[in-house]
Backbone bond lengths (Angstrom), bond angles and torsions (degrees), N, CA, C in turn:
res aa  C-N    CA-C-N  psi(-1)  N-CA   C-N-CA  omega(-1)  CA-C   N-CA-C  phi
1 X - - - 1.463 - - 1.530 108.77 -
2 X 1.369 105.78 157.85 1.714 104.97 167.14 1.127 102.08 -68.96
3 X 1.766 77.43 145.41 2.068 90.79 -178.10 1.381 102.07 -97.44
4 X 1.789 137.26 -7.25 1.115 123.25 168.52 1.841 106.52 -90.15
5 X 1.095 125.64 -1.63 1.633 134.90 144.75 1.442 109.49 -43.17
6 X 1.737 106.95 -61.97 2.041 106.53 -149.32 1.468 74.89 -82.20
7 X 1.636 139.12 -25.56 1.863 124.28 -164.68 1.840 94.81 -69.91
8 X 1.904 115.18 -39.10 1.244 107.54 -174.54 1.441 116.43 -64.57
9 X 1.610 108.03 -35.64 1.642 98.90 169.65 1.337 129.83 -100.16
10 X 1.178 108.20 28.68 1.547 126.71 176.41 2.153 93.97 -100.83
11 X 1.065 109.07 -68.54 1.465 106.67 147.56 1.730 131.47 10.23
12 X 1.583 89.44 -95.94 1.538 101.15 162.03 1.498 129.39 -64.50
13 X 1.425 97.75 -27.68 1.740 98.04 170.25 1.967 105.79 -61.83
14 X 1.154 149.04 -13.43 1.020 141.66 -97.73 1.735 78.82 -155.50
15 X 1.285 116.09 -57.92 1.362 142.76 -153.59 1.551 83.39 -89.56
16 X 1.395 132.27 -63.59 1.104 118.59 153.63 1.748 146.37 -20.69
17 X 1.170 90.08 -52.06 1.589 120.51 175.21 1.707 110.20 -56.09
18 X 1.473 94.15 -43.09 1.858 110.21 -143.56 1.714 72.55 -82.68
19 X 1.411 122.09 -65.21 1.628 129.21 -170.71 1.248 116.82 -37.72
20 X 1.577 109.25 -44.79 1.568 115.31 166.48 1.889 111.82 -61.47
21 X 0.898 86.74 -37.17 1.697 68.55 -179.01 1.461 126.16 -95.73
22 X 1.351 106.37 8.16 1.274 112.45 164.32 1.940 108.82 -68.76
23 X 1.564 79.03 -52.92 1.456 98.76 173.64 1.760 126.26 -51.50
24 X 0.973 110.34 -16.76 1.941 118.43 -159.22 1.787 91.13 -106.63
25 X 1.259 118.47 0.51 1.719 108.73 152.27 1.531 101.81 66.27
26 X 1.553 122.41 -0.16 1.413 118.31 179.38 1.465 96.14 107.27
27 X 1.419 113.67 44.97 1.286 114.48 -170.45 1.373 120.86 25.63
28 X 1.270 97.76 47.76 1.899 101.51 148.81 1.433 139.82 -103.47
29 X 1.766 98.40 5.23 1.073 128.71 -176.31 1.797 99.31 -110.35
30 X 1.611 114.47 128.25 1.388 109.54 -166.52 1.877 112.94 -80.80
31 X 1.572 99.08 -24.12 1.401 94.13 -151.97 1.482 104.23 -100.74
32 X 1.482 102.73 -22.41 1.812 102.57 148.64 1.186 126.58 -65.55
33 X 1.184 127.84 -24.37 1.683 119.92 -173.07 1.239 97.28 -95.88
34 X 1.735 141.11 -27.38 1.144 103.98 139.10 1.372 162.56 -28.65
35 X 1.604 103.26 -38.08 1.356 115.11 174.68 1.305 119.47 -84.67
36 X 1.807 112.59 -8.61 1.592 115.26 163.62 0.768 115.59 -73.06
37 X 1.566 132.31 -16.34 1.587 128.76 170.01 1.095 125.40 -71.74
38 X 1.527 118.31 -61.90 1.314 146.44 177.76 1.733 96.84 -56.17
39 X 0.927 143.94 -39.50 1.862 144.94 -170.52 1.452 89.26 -80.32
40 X 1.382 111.58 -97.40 1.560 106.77 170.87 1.404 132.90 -17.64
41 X 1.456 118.63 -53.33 1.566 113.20 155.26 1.311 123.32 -47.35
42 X 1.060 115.29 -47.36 1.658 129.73 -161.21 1.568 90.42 -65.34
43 X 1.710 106.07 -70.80 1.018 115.69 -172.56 1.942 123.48 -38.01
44 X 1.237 108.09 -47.81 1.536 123.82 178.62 1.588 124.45 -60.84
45 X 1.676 100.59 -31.90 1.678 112.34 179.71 1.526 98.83 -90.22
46 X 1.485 121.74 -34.15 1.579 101.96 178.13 1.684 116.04 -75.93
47 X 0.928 92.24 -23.70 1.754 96.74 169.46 1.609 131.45 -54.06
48 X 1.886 89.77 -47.21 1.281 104.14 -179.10 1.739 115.50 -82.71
49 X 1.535 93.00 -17.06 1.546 94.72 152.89 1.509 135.41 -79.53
50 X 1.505 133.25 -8.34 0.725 170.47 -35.44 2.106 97.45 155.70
51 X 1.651 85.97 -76.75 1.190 98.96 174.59 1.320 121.27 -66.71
52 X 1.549 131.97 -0.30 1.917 119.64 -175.83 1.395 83.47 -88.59
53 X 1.464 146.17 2.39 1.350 129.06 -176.75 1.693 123.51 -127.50
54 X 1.153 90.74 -12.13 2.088 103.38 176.84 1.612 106.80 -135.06
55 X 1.224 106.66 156.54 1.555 112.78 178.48 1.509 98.35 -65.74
56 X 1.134 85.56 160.46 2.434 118.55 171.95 1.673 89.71 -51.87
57 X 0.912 124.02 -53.92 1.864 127.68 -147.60 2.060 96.00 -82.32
58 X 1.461 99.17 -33.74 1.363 80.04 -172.90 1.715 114.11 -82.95
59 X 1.420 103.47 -40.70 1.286 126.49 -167.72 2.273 99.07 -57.66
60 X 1.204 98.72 -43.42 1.623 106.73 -179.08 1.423 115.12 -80.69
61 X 1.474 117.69 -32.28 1.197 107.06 175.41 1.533 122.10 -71.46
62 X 1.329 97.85 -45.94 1.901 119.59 -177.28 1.934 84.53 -49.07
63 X 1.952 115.55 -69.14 1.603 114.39 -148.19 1.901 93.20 -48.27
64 X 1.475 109.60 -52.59 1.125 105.43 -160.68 1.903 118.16 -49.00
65 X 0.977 96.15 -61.41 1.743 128.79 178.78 1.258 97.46 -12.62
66 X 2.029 99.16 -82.58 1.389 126.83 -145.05 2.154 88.44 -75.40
67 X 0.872 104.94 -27.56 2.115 115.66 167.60 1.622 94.37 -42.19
68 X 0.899 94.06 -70.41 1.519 115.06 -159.67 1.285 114.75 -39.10
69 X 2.076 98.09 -55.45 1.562 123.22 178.12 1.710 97.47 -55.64
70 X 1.513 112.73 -67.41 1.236 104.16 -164.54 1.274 116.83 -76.41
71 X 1.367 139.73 2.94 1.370 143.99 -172.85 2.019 85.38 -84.66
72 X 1.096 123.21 -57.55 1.298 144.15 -168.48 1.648 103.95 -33.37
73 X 2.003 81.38 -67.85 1.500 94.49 -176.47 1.617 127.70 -58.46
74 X 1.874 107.58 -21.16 1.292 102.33 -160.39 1.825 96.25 -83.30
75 X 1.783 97.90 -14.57 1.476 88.84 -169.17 1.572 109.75 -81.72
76 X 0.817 141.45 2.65 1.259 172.13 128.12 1.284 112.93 -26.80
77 X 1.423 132.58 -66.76 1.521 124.87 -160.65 1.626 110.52 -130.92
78 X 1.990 108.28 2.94 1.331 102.36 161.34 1.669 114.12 -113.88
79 X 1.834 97.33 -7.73 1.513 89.51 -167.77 1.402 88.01 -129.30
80 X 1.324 134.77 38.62 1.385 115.01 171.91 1.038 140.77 46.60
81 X 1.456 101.92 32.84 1.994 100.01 -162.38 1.865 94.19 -109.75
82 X 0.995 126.76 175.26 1.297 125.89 -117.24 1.647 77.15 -136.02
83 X 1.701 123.59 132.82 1.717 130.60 155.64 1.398 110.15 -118.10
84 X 1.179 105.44 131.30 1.561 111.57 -173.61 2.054 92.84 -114.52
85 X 1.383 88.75 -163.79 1.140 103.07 -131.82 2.210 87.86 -73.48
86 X 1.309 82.40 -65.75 1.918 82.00 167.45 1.906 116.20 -39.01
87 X 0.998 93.92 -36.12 1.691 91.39 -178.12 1.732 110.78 -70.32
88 X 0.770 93.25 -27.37 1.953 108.63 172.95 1.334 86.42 -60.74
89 X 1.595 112.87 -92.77 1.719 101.07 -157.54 1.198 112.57 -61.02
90 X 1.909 133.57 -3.96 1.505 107.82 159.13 1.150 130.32 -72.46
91 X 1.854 108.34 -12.68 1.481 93.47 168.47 1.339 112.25 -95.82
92 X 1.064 149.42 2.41 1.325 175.82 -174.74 1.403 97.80 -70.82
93 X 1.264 125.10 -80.29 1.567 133.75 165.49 1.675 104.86 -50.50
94 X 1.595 114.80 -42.80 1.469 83.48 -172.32 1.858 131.37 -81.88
95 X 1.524 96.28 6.25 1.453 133.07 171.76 1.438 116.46 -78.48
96 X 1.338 101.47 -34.68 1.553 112.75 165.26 1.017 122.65 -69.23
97 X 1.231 111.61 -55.96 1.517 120.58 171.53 1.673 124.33 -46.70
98 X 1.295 118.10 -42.28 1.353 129.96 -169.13 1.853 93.70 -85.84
99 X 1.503 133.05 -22.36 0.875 125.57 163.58 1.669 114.55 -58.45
100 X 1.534 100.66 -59.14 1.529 100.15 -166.03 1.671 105.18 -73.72
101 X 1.287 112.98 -30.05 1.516 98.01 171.82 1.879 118.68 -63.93
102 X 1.429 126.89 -48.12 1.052 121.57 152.83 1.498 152.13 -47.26
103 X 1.433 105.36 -32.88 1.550 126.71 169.69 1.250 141.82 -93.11
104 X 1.418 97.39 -41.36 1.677 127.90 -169.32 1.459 100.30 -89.41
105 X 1.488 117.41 -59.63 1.114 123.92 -155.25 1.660 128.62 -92.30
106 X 1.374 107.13 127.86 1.394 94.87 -171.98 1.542 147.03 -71.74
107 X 1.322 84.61 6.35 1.829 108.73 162.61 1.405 95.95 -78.40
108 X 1.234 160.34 2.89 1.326 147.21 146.23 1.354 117.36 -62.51
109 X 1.524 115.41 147.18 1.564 111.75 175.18 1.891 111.32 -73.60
110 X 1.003 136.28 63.02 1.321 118.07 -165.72 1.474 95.29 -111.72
């Protein structure tokens, strides 16, 4: 399989994970802290699958980044939390970054 496929659903497993534990109240909630396991698991084995086919630098920078982007976004349009204007260009730069580490750069598998 594509390994930038299992990094995209290693991703959402992750984004998954992070949502559940917003949700699990400090795991006092049962059926969210389930899903911090199961996301996080999910998330960690597709990754590490992930890695028999792309370098450490691309595979971690891209999971982390695009986390970040979508962790950002979900807090944003499921939890109402608030992006101002600096938070734009941090994800802005951190969009950049996962470009030039993936595209530009020759530590990418391309």
């Amino acid at each position: 399989m594509n390994p930038y496929v299992l990094l995209a659903a290693a991703i959402l497993s992750e984004l998954f994970g992070t949502t559940a534990l917003k949700l699990s109240e400090g795991f006092s909630r049962p059926l969210p802290s389930v899903g911090v396991l199961v996301g996080y698991g999910v998330a960690f084995y597709l990754v590490s699958l992930t890695l028999e086919d792309l370098p450490l630098g691309v595979v971690y920078g891209t999971w982390a980044a695009l986390g970040i982007v979508g962790v950002a976004t979900i807090g944003v349009v499921v939890f109402d939390e608030q992006l101002d204007v600096p938070g734009v260009v941090g994800i802005i730069l951190v969009v950049a970054g996962v470009y030039f580490l993936n595209v530009l750069s020759e530590m990418s598998a391309h």
